[in-house]
Legacy VTK file of the C-alpha trace (Angstrom):
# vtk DataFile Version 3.0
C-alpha trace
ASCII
DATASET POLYDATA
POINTS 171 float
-138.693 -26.920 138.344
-140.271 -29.766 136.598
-138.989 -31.896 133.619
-141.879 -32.039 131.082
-141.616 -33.607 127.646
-140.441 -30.263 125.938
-137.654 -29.435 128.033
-136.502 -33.204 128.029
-136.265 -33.354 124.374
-134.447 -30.105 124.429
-131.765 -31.440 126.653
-131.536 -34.519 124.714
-131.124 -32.456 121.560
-128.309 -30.139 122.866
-126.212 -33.375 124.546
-126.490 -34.896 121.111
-124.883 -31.449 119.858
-122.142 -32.001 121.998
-122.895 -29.085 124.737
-121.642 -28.997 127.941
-123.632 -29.844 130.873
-123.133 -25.681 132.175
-124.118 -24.426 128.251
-127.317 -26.923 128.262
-128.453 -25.190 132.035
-127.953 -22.032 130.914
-130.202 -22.607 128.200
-132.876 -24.276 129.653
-133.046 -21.740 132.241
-133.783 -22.473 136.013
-131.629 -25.876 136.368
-128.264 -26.126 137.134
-125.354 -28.490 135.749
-125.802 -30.873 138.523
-129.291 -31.275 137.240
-128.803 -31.605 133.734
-126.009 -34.125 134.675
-128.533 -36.577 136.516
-131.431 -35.933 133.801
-129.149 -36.982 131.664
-127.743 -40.553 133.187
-131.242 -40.831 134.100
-132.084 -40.823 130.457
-129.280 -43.616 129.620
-128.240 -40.619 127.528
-124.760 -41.680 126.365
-123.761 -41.001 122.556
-122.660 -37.732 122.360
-121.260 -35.637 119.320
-117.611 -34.727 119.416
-117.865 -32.313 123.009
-117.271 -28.741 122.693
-114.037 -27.174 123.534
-112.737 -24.063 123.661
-110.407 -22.820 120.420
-107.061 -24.088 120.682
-104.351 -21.263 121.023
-101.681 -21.220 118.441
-97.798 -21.654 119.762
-95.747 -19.464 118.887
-93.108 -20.653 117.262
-89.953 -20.842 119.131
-87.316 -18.775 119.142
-83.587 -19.387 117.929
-80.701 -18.487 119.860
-77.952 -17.080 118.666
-75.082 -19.271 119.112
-71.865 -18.002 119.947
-68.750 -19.714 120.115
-68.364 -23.001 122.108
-66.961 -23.408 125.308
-64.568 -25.523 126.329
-66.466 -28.305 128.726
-66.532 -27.406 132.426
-64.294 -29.459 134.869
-66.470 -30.926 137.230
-64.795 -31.346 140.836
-65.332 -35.051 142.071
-68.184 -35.149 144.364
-67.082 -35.956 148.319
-67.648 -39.089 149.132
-69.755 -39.952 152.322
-67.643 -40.878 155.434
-67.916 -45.010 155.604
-69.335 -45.627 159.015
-67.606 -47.782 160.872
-69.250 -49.711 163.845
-68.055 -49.017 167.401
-66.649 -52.252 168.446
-69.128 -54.793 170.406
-69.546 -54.379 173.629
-68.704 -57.177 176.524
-71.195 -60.241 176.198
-71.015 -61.239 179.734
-72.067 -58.862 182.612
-68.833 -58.530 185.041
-68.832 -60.088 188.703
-69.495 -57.817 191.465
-67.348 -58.450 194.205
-69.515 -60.588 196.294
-69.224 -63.161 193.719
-72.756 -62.179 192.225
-74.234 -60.387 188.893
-75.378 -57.184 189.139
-79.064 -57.429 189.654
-81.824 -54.604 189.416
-81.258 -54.538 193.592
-77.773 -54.240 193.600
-77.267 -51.841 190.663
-76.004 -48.667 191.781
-75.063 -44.836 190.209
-71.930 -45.727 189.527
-72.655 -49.502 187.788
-74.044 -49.929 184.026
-77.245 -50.641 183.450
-77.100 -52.502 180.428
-79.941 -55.282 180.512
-78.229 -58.967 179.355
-80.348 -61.696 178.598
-84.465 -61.912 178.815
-85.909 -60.243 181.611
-88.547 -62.999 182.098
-85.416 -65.428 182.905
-83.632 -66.280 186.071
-80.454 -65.455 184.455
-81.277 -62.405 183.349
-78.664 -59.458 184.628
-77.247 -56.107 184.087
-73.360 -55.089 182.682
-72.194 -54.148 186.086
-68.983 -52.610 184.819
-68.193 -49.436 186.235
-69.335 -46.114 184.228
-68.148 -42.373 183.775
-69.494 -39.722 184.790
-70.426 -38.393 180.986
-71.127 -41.615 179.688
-74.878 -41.768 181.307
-76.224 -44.874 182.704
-74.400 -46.836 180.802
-70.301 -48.084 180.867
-68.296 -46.532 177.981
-68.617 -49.808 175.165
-72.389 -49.602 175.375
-72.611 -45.760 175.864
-71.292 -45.774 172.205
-73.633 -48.743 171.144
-76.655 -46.305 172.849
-75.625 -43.085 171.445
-74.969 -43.048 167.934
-74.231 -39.454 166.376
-76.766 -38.054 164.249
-76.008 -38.026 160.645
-77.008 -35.622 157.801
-80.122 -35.635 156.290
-79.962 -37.515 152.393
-76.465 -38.740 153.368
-76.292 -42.522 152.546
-74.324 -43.971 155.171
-72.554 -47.922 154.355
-72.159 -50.190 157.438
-71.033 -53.101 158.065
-73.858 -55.379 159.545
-73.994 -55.280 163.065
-75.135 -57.818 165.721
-77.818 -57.007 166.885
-79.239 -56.770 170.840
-80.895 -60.017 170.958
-77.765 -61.493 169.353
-75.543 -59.893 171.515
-77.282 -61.716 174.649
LINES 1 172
171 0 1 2 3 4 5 6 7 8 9 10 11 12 13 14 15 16 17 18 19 20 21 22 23 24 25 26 27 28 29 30 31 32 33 34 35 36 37 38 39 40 41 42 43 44 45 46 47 48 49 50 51 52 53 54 55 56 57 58 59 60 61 62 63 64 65 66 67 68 69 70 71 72 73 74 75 76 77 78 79 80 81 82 83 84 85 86 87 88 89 90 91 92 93 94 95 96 97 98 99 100 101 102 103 104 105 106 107 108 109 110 111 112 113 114 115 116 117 118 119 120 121 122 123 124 125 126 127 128 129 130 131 132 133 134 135 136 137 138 139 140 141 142 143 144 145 146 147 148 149 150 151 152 153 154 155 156 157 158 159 160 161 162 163 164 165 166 167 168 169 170
């Protein structure tokens, strides 16, 4: 379909009117909105009359309620506070001597020895707990199984604590 002069001045006509872009197509036969749409910024077609829109409804008006006799205000419980976590207490800063005089070293670190790291691995001083641990405890003797394993809390529950050191500071 071709834009001659006729249909043009059509189009312009009706988008002065106000039409839609969908009412101007279906008028014009054989376009579509998308094509009236790019006629029309092709044109530099801008000033429009006030756009048509559908009839507003009318509201209703609202109803009243009938109103019967107050009621005394509700007592409203007081809400639960969240438990106040409290941090486990810190765990040993210095790795414990292993008989031999010695740290416990990735080499000499058995089942039965924590495996917390201590210190930068990319140091000569670098060394593990070495404390002794539980069976249930994991890997890991029982101060910095509880540092490790921290209980899972509630979804939404805010939870205050009491700033913590963290691992690099407890090296």
């Amino acid at each position: 379909m071709a834009w001659t002069e006729d249909r043009v001045e059509i189009l312009s006509k009706l988008w002065a009117e106000g039409l839609s872009a969908s009412q101007i197509a279906k008028q014009l036969g054989g376009v579509t909105r998308n094509a009236v749409i790019g006629k029309v910024h092709r044109l530099g077609l801008s000033g429009r009359a006030t756009p048509s829109r559908p009839a507003k409804r009318k509201v209703a008006a609202p109803r009243t309620r009938q109103t019967t006799t107050p009621k005394a205000p509700a007592i409203r419980k007081p809400r639960p506070t969240a438990p106040v976590y409290m941090p486990p207490p810190p765990p040993p800063l210095e790795a414990k001597l292993m008989p031999n005089g010695e740290f416990a070293t990735i080499l000499t670190i058995t089942d039965s020895t924590c495996k917390w790291p201590i210190g930068d691995p990319s140091t000569d001083d670098f060394r593990f707990c070495g404390r002794n641990t539980d069976a249930s405890s994991g890997p890991y003797c029982s101060a910095h199984s509880n540092v490790a394993y921290q209980p899972a809390r509630k979804r939404g529950a805010t939870v205050k604590s009491i700033a913590t050191p963290t691992r690099r500071a407890l090296n």
